[in-house]
MIDOSE-1310 file (N, C-alpha, C; in nm, 2 decimals, decimal comma, always signed):
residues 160
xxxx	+4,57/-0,94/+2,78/+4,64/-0,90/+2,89/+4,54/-0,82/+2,98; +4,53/-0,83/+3,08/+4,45/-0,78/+3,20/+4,54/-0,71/+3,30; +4,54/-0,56/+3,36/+4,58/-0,53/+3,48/+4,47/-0,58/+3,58; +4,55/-0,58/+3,74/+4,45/-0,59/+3,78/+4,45/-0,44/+3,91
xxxx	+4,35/-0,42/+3,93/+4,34/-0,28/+4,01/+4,24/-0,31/+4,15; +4,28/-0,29/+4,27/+4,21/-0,31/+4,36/+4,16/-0,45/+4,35; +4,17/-0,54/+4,28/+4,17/-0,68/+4,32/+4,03/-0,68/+4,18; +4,02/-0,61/+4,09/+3,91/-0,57/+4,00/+3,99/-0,58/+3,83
xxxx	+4,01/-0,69/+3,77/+4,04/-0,69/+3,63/+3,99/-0,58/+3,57; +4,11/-0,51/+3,47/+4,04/-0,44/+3,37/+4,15/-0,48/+3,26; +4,06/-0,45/+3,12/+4,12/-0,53/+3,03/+4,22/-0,46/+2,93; +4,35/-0,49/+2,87/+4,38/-0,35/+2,79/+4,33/-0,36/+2,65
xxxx	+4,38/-0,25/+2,60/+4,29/-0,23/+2,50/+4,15/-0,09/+2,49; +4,10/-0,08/+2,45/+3,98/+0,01/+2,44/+3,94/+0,05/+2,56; +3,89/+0,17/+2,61/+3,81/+0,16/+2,73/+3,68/+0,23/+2,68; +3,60/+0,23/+2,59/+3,53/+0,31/+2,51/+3,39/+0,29/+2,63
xxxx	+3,36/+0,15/+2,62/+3,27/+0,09/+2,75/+3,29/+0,11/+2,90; +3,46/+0,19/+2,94/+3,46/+0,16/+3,06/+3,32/+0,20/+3,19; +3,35/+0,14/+3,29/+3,25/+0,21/+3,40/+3,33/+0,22/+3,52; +3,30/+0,29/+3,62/+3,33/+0,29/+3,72/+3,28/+0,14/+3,81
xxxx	+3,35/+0,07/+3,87/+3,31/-0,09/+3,94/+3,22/-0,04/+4,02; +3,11/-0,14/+4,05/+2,96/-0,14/+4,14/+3,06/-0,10/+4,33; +3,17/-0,19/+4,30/+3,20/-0,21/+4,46/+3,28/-0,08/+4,50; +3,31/+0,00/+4,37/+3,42/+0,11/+4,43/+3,28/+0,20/+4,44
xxxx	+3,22/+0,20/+4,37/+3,13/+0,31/+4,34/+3,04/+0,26/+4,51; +2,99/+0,16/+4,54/+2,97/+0,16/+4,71/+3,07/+0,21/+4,81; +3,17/+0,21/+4,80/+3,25/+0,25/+4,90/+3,32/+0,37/+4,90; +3,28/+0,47/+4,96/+3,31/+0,63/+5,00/+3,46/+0,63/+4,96
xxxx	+3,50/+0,55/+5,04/+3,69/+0,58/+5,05/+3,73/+0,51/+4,94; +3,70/+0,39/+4,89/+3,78/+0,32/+4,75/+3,74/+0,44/+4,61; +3,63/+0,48/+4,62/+3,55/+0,59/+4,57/+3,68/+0,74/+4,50; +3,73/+0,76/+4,64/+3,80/+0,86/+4,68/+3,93/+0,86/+4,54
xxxx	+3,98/+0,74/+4,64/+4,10/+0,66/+4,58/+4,13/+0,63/+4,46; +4,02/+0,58/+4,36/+3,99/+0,57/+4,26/+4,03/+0,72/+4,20; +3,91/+0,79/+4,25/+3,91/+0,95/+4,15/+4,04/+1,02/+4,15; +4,11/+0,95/+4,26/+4,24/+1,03/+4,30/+4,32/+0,94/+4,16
xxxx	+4,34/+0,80/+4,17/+4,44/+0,80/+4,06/+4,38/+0,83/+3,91; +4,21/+0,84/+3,89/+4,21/+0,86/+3,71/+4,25/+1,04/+3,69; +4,19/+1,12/+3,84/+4,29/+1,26/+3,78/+4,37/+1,26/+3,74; +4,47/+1,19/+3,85/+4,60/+1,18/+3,80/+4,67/+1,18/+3,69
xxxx	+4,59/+1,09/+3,64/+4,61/+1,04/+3,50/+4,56/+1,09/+3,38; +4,45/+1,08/+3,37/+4,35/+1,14/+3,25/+4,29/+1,28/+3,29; +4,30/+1,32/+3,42/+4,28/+1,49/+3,45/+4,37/+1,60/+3,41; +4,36/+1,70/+3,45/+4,46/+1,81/+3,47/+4,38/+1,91/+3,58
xxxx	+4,44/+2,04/+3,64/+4,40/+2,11/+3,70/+4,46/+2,27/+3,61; +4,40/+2,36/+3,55/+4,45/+2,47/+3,50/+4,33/+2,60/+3,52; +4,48/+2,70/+3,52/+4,41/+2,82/+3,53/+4,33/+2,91/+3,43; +4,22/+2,89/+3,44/+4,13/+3,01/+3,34/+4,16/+3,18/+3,38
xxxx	+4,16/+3,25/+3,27/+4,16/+3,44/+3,30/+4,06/+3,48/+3,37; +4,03/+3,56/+3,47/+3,92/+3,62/+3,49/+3,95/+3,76/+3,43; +3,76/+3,72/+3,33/+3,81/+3,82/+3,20/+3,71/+3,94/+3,29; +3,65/+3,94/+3,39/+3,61/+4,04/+3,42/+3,69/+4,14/+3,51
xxxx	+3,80/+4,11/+3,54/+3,92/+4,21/+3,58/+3,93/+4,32/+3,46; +4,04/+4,41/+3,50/+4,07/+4,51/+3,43/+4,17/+4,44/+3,38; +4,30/+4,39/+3,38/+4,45/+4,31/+3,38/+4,39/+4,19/+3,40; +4,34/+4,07/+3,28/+4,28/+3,95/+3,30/+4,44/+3,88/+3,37
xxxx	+4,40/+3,77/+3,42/+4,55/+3,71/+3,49/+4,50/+3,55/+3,48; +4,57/+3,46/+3,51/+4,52/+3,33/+3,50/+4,51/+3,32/+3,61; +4,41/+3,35/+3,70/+4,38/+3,30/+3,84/+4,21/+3,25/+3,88; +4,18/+3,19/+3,80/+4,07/+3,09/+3,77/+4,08/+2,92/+3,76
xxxx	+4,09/+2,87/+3,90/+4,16/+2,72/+3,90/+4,00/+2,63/+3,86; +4,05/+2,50/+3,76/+3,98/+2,45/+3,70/+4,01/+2,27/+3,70; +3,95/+2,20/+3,74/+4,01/+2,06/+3,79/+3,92/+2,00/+3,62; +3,99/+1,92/+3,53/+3,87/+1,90/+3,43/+3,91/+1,71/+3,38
xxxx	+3,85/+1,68/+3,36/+3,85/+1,51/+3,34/+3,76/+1,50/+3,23; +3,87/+1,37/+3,14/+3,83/+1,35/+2,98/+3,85/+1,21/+2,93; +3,75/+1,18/+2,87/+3,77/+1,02/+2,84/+3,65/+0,99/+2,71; +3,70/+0,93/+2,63/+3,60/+0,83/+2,55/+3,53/+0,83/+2,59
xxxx	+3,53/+0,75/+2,70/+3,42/+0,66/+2,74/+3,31/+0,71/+2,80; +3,15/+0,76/+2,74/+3,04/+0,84/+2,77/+3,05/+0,78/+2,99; +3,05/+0,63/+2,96/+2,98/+0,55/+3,08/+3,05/+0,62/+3,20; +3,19/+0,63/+3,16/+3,28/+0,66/+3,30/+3,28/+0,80/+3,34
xxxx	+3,22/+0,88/+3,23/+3,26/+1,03/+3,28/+3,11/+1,08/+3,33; +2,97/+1,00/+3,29/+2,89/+0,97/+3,36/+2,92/+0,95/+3,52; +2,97/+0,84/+3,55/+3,00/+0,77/+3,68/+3,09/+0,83/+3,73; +3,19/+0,95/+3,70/+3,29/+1,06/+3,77/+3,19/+1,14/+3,81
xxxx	+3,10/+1,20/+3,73/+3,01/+1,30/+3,71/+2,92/+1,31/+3,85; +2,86/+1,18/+3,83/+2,76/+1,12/+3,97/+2,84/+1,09/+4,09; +2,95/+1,04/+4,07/+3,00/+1,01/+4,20/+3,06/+1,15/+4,26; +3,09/+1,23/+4,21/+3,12/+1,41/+4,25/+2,95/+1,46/+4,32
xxxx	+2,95/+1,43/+4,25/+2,79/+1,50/+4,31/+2,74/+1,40/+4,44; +2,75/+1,30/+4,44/+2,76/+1,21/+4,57/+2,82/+1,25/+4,69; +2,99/+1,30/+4,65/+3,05/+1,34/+4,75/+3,03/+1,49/+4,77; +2,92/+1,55/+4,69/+2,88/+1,66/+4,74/+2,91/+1,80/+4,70
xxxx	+2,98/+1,73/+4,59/+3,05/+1,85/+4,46/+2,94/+1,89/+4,37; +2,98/+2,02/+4,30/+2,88/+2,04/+4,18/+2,94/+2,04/+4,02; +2,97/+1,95/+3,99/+3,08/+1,93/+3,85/+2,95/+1,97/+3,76; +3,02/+1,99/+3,64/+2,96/+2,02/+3,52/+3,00/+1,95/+3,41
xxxx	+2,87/+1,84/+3,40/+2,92/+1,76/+3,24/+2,91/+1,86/+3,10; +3,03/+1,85/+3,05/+3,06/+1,94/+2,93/+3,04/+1,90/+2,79; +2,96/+1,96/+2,72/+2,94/+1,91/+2,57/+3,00/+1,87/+2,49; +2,98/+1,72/+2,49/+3,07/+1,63/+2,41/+3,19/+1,69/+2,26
xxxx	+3,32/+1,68/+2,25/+3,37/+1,68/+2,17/+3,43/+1,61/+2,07; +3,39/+1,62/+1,92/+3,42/+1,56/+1,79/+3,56/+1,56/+1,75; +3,60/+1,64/+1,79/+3,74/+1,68/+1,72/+3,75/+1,65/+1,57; +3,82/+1,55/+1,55/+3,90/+1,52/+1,36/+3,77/+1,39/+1,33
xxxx	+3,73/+1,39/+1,21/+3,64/+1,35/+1,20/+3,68/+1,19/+1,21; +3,78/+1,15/+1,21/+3,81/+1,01/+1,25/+3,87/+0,93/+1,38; +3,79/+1,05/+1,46/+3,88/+1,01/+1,62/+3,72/+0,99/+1,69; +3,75/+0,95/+1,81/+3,61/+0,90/+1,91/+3,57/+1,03/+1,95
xxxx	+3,42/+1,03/+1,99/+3,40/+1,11/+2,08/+3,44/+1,18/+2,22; +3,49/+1,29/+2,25/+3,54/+1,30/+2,38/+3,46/+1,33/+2,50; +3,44/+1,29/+2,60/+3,36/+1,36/+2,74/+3,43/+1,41/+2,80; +3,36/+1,52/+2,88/+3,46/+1,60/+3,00/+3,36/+1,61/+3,09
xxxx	+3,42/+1,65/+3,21/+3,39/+1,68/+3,33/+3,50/+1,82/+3,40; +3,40/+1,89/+3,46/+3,47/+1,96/+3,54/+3,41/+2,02/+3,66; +3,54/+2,07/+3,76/+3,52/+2,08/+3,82/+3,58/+2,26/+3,85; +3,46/+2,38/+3,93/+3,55/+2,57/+3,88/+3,50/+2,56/+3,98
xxxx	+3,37/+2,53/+4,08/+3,34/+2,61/+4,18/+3,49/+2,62/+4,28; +3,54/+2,74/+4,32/+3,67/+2,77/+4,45/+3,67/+2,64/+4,58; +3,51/+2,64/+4,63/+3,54/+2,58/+4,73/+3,45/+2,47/+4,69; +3,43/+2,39/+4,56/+3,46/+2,23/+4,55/+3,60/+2,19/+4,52
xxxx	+3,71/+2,34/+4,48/+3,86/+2,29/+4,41/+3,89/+2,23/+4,53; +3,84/+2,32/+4,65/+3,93/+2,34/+4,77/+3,92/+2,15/+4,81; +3,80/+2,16/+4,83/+3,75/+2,01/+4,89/+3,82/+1,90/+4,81; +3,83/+1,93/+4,68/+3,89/+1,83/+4,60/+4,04/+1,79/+4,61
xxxx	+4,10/+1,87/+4,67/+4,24/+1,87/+4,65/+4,24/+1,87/+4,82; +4,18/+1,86/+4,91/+4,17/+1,82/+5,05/+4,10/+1,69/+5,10; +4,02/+1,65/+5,02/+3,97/+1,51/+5,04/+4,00/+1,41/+4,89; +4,02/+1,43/+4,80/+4,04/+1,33/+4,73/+4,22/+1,37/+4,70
xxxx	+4,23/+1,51/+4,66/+4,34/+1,52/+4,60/+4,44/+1,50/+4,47; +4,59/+1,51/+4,46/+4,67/+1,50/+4,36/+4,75/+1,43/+4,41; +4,81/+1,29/+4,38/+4,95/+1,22/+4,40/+5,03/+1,31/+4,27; +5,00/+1,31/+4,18/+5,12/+1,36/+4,05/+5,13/+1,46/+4,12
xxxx	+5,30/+1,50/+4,11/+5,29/+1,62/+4,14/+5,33/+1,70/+4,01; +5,27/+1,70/+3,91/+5,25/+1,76/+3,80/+5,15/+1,84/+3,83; +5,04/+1,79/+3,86/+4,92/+1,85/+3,92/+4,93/+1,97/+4,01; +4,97/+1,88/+4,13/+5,00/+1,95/+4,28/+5,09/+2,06/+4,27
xxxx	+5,16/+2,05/+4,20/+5,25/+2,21/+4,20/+5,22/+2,30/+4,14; +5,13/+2,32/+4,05/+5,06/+2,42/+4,00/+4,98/+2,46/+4,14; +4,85/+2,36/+4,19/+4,76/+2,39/+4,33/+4,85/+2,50/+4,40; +4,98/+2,42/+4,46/+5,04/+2,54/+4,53/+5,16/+2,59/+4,51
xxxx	+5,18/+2,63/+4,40/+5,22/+2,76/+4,31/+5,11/+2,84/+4,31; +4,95/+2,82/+4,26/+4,85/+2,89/+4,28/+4,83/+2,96/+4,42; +4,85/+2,85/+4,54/+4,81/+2,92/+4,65/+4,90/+3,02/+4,71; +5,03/+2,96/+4,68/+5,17/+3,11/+4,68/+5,16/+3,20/+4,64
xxxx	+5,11/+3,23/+4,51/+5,12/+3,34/+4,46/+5,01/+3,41/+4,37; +4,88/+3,31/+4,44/+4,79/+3,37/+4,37/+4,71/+3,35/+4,26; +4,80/+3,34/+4,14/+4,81/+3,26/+4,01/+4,93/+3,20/+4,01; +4,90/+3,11/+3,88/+4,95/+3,00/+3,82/+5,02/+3,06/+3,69
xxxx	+5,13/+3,11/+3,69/+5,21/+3,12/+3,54/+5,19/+3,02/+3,42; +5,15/+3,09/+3,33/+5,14/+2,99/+3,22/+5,26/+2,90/+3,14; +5,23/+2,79/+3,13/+5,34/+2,72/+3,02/+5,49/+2,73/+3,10; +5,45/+2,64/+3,26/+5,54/+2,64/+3,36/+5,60/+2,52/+3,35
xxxx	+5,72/+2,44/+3,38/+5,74/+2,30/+3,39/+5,74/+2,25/+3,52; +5,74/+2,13/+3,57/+5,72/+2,11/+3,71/+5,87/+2,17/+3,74; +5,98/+2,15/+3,70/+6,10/+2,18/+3,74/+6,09/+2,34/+3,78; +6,04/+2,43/+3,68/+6,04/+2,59/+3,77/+5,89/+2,59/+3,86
xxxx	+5,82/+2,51/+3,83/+5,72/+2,52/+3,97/+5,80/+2,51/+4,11; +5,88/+2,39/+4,06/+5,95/+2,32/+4,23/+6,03/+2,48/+4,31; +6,04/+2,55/+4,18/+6,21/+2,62/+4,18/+6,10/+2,79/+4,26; +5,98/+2,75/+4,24/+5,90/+2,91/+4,21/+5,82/+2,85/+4,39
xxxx	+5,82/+2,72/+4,43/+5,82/+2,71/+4,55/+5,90/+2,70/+4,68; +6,03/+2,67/+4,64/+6,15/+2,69/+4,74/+6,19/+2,87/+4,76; +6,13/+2,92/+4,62/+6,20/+3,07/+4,65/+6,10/+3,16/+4,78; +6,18/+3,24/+4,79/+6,12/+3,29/+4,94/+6,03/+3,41/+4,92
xxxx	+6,02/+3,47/+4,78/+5,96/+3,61/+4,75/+5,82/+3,54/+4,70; +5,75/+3,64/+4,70/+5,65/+3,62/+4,57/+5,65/+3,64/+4,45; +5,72/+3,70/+4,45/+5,77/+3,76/+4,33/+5,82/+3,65/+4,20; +5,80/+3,68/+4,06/+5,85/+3,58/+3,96/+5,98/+3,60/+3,93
């Protein structure tokens, strides 16, 4: 069984091999589009403490992407840095001794989040409602559901 994506077969099954395609990886905007749906998917955006406060708070936004596959989180890694970001490839994780290796990528600098969520962006709005919940109020409440995000964005206060 094959999906097909952008007119580009990928196969199901394993993606341990995947790569990012030669033709998306040429093109700036398919480029975009792309990164935009594997966040989506296989990303998250969450807030870290800043432990150098006095009252640490979770107001440290963090965009981070994870996969098997060494090749693709390579090829997220470079293509960020192409579009002029400064991601940081993160030391591989083992977890249970009978599971695959994990890769991460991420993304902390403020104004690559900014760029990121302005030029490439979040369709889930799993994602997106934390971003602005964060810009509402600052931080991001922990262990929120999209349902009180929605409910913590219609309200008129700042206030929780």
């Amino acid at each position: 069984m094959k999906r097909i994506l952008l007119g580009w077969s990928i196969k199901a099954g394993s993606k341990i091999n995947s790569r990012i395609p030669k033709e998306i990886m040429d093109d700036r905007n398919l480029l975009k589009k792309f990164l935009r749906g594997l966040f989506d998917t296989d990303g998250c955006i969450y807030f870290d403490k800043n432990y150098s406060a006095k009252n640490p708070i979770n107001n440290v936004p963090i965009i981070l992407l994870g996969s098997v596959s060494k090749n693709l989180i390579e090829d997220v890694y470079n293509s960020l840095i192409r579009l002029g970001l400064h991601p940081v490839y993160q030391k591989p994780y083992k977890g249970k001794r009978d599971k695959n290796i994990f890769y991460r990528v991420r993304i902390y600098r403020r104004e690559d989040i900014k760029f990121f969520i302005n030029k490439i962006g979040f369709k889930n709005p799993k994602h997106y409602t934390k971003w602005q919940v964060f810009n509402k109020l600052g931080v991001c409440p922990s262990f929120t559901n999209l349902k009180q995000r929605k409910n913590i964005l219609l309200s008129n206060s700042k206030d929780l």
